[in-house]
ROLOVO-828950 format. One line per field, with one value per residue (C-alpha): residue number from 1; residue in one letter; x, y, z. Coordinates in pm, 1 decimal. Each point is the difference from the previous one (the first is absolute). Layout:
BEGIN
seq: NUM | ... .
type: A | ... .
c1: X | ... .
c2: Y | ... .
c3: Z | ... .
END
This chain:
BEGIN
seq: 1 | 2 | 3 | 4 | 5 | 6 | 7 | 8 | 9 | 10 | 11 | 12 | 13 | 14 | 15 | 16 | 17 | 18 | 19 | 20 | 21 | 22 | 23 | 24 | 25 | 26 | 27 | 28 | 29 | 30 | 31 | 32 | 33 | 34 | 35 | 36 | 37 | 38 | 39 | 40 | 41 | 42 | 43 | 44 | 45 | 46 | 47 | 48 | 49 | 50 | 51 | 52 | 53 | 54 | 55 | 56 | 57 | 58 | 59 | 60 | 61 | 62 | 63 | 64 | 65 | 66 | 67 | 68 | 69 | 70 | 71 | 72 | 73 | 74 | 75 | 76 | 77 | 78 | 79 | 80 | 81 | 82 | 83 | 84 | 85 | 86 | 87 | 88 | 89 | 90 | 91 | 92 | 93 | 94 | 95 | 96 | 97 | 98 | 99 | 100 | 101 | 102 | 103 | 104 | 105 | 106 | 107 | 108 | 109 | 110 | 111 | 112 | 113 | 114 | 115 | 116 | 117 | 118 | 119 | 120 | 121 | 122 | 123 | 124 | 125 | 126 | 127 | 128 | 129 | 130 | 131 | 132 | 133 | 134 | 135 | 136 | 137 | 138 | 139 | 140 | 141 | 142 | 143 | 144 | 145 | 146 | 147 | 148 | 149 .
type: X | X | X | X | X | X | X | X | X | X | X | X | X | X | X | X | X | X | X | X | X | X | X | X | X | X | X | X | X | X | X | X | X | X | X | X | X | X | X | X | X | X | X | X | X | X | X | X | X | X | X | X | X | X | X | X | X | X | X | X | X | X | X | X | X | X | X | X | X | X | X | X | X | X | X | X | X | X | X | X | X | X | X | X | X | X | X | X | X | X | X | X | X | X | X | X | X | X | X | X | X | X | X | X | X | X | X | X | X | X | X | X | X | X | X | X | X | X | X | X | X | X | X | X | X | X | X | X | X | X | X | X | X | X | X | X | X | X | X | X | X | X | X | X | X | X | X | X | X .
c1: 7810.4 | 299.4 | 27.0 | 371.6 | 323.0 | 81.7 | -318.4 | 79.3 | 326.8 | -64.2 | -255.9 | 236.4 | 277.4 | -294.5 | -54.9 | 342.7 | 67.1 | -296.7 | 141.2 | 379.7 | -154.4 | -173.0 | 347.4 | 175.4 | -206.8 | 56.3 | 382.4 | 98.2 | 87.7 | 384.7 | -19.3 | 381.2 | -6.8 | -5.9 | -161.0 | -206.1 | 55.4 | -342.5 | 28.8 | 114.3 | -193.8 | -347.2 | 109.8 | 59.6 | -351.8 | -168.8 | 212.3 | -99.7 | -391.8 | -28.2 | 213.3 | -252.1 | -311.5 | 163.6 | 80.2 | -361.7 | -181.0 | 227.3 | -133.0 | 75.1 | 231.1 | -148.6 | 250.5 | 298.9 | 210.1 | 45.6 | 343.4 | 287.7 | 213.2 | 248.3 | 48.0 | 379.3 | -159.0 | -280.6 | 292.5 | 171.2 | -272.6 | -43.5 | 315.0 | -2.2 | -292.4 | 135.6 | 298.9 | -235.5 | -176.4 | 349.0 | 107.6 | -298.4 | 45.8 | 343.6 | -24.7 | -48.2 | 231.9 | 331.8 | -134.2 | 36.6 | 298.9 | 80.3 | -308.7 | 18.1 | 327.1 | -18.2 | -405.3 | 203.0 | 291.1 | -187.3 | -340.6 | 229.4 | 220.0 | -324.4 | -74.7 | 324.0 | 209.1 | 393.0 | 204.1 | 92.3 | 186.2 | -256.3 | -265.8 | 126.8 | 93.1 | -344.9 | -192.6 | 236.4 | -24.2 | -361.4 | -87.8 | 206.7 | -82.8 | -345.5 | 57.6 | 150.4 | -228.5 | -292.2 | 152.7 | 220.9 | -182.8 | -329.0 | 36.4 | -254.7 | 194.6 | 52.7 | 91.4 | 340.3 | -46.6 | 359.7 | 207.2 | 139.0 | -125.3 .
c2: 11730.0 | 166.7 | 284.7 | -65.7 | 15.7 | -375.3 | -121.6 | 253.0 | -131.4 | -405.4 | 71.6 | 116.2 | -285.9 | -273.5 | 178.5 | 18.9 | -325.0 | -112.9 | 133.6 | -142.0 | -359.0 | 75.5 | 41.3 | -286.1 | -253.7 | 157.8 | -28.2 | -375.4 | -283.5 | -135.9 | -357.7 | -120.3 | 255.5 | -154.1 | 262.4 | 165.0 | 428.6 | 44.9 | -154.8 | 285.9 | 294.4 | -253.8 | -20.3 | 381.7 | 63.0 | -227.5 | 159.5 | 330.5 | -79.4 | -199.1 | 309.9 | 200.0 | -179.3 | 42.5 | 351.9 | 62.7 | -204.9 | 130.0 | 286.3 | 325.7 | 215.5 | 338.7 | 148.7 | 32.3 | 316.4 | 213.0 | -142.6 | 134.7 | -59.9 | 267.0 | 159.0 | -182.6 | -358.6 | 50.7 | 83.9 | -294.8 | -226.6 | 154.9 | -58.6 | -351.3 | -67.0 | 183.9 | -202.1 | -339.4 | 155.8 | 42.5 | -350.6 | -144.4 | 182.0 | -140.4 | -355.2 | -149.8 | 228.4 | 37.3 | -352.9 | -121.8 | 28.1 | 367.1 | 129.9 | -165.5 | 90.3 | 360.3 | 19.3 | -149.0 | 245.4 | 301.7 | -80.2 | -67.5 | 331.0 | 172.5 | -100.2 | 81.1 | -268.3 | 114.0 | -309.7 | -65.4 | -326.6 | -187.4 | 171.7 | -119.7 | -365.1 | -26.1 | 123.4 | -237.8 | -291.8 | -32.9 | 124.1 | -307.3 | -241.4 | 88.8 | -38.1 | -358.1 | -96.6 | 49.5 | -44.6 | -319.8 | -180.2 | 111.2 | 21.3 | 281.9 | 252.7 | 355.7 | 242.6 | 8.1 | 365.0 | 105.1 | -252.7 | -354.5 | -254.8 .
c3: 20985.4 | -113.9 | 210.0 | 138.8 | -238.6 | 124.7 | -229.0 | -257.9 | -12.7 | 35.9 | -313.5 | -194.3 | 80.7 | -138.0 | -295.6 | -78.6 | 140.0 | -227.6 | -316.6 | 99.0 | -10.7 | -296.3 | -163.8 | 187.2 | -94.5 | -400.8 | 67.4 | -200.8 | 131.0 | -48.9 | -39.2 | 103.8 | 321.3 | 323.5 | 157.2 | -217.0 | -84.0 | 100.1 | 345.0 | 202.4 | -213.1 | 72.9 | 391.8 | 31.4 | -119.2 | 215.6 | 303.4 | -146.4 | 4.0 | 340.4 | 180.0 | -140.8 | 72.7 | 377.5 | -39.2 | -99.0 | 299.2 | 254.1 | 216.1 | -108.8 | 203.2 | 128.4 | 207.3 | -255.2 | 1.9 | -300.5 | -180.6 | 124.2 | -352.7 | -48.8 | -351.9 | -44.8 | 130.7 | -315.9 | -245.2 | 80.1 | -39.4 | -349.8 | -56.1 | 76.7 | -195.9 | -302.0 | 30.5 | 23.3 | -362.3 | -134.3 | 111.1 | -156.1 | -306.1 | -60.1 | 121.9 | -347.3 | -190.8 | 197.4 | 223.3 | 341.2 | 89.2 | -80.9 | 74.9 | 332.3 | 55.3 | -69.9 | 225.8 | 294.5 | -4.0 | -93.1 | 219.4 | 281.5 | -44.6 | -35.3 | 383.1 | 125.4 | -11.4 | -55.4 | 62.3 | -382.0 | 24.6 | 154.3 | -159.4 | -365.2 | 178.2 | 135.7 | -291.6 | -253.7 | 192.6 | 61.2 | -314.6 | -165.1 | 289.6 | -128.4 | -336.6 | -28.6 | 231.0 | -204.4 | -314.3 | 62.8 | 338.4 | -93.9 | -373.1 | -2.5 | -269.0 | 119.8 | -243.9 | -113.7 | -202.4 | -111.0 | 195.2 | -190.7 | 296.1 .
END
């Protein structure tokens, strides 16, 4: 029953995707929000569990090649995914903005990207485009962590 990876793998996803709706459904309702916080955290899941129910019944592929990954493509994967722990860790205290801000430029250099200028435009602009948009269309409050607004 679970002799490939691909079941290995899509039984894993449900039980995390299990235990992820566990917690959304705990998160608490905000009763002047127009969409609720809990909306897209809820959907996620759901996504989560039916892509895994598919990963599971598909059939299992036999004649993959070994993974061709080189040693520098791993390290920057880590890397990447450290930076994601570090951006998580900081969201609350330093908020979105910042945080943002500094994940985009860094995350960004870290994959090679050199033009500065629109590097910094880019990564300012959507990060604020983002952040009124949630905070002042959708009035669902991002962090604001050391900045006044």
């Amino acid at each position: 029953m679970l002799a490939s990876v691909e079941r290995k793998v899509a039984l894993f996803l449900f039980v995390f995707s299990f235990a992820y709706l566990v917690f959304t459904f705990n998160l608490p309702p905000f009763p002047y929000a127009i969409v609720d916080a809990d909306a897209l955290p809820k959907g996620l899941g759901f996504l989560l569990a039916a892509l895994s129910i598919l990963l599971f019944i598909q059939n299992p592929v036999h004649d993959r090649k070994k993974s061709n990954m080189k040693k520098d493509e791993v390290l920057m994967l880590l890397a990447v995914a450290g930076l994601i722990f570090v951006y998580i860790l900081l969201f609350e205290l330093l908020g979105f903005v910042v945080v943002t801000i500094l994940f985009l430029l860094v995350t960004s250099r870290l994959l090679g990207y050199t033009k500065w200028k629109s590097l910094i435009a880019v990564a300012v602009g959507f990060t604020l485009v983002l952040y009124f948009s949630f905070n002042y269309l959708l009035q669902i409050y991002l962090p604001q962590g050391i900045l006044p607004f």
